[in-house]
C-alpha positions in Angstrom: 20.7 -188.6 -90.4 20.3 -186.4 -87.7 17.0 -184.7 -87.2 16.1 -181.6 -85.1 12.5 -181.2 -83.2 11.4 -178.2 -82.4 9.7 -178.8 -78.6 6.7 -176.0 -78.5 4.0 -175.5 -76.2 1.8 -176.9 -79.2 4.0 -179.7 -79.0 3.7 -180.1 -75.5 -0.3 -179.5 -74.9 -0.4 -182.7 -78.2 1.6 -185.0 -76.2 -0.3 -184.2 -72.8 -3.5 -185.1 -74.1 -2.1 -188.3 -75.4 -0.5 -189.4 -72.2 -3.4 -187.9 -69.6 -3.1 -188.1 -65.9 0.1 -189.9 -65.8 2.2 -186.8 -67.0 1.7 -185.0 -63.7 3.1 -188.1 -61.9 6.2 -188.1 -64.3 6.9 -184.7 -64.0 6.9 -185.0 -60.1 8.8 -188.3 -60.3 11.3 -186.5 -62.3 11.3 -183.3 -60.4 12.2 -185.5 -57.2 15.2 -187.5 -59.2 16.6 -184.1 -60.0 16.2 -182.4 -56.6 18.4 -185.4 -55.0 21.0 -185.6 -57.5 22.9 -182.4 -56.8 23.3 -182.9 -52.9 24.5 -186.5 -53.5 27.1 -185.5 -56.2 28.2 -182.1 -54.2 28.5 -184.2 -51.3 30.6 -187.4 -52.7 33.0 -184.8 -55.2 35.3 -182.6 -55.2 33.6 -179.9 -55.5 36.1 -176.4 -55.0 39.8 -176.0 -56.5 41.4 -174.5 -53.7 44.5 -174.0 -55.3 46.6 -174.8 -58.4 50.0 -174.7 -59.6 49.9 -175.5 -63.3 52.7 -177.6 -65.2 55.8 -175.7 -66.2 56.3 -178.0 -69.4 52.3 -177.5 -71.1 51.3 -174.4 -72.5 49.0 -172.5 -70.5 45.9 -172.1 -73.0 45.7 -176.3 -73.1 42.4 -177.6 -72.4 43.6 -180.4 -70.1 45.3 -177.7 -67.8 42.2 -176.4 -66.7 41.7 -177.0 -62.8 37.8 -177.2 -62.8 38.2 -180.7 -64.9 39.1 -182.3 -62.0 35.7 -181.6 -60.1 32.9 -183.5 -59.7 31.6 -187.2 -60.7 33.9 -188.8 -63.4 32.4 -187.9 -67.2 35.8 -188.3 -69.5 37.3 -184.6 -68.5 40.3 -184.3 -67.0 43.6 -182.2 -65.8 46.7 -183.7 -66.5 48.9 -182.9 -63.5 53.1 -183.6 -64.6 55.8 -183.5 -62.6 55.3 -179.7 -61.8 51.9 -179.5 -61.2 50.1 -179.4 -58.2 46.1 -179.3 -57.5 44.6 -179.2 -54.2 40.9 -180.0 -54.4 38.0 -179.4 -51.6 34.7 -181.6 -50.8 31.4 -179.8 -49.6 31.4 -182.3 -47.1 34.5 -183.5 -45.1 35.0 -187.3 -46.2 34.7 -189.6 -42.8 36.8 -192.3 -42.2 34.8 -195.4 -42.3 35.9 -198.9 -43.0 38.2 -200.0 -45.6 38.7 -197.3 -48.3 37.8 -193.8 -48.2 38.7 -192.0 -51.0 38.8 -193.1 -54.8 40.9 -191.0 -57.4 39.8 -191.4 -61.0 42.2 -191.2 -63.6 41.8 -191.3 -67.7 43.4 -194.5 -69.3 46.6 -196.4 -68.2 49.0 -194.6 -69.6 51.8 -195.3 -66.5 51.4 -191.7 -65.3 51.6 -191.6 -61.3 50.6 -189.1 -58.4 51.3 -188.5 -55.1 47.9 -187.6 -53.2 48.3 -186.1 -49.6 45.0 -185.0 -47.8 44.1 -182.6 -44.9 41.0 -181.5 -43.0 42.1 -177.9 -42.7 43.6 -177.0 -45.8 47.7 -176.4 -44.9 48.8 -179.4 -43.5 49.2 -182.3 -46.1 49.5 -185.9 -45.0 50.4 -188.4 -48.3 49.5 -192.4 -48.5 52.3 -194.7 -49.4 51.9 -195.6 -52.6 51.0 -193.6 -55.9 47.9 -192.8 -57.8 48.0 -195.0 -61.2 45.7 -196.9 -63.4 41.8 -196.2 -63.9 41.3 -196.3 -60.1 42.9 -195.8 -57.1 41.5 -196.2 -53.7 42.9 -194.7 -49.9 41.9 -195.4 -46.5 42.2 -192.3 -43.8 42.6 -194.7 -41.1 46.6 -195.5 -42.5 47.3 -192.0 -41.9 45.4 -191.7 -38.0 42.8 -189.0 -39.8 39.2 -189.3 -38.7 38.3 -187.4 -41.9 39.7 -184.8 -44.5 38.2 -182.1 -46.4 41.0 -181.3 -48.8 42.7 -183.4 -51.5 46.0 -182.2 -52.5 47.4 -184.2 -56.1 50.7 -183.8 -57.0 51.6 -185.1 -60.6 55.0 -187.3 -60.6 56.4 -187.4 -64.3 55.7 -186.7 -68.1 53.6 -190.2 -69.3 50.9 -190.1 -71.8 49.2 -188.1 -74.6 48.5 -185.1 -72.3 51.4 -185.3 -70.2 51.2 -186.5 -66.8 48.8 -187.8 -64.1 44.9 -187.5 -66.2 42.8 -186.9 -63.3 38.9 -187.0 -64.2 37.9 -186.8 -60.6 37.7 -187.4 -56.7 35.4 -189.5 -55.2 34.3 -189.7 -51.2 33.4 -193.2 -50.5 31.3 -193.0 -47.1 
């Protein structure tokens, strides 16, 4: 059974004289969790689709070949990228090179589909890892390609596998 309530300021000014003082330290508590959120996620996601060359083989009005799935923190959204599709992603913040991996690429269920992903710190040049996107996770260090950091993702889908066909990505994730 699913009930609705109706939150009014009657409601409100009730449940404020139950809880007291405390509700102004909630509200502020909360008010500070919410402020630092945003910069955190904008900084550690993709956050711009710079460009996009959707797949030749899905038609155009499908919900998974919307670019914009592919930004921000992983929630269950994605863009399936197939063997024509290309999608070049940007972060807020360039991602650094630090130790061990530096980039995560998270992908919907393990369906066998593959990418290539090739990063740049200007936007034209593409350098790709070794090695393919696949699986739930996949993770890539800057320092086997000589880069000190990148700012733009490039993912390029590799073949037809799964329900939505191709490479499912749900997002990109800076890891320093």
């Amino acid at each position: 059974m699913v009930r609705n309530f109706e939150f009014t300021e009657r409601t409100a000014n009730h449940s404020a004289s139950k809880i007291g003082p405390m509700r102004s330290a909630v509200n502020a508590s909360i008010l500070l969790l919410t402020a630092c959120v945003p910069a955190d996620l904008r900084d550690q996601h993709a956050s711009r689709v710079e460009s996009y060359i959707p797949s030749a083989f899905s038609p155009a009005d499908a919900q998974y070949t919307d670019p914009n799935r592919g930004l921000g923190p992983p929630d269950g959204r994605t863009v399936a990228l197939d063997r024509s599709a290309l999608l070049v992603l940007r972060f807020f913040r360039p991602i650094p090179n630090g130790p061990g991996p530096d980039l995560r690429v998270h992908e919907l269920g393990e369906d066998g589909a593959q990418a290539k992903i090739g990063v740049s710190e200007e936007g034209t040049v593409f350098m790709e890892f070794e090695g393919f996107a696949e699986g739930l996770t996949s993770d890539f260090d800057l320092e086997a390609l000589g880069l000190s950091q990148a700012a733009f993702v490039r993912v390029r889908g590799l073949d037809q596998a799964g329900v939505e066909p191709g490479f499912d990505l749900d997002a990109l994730e800076a890891l320093h």
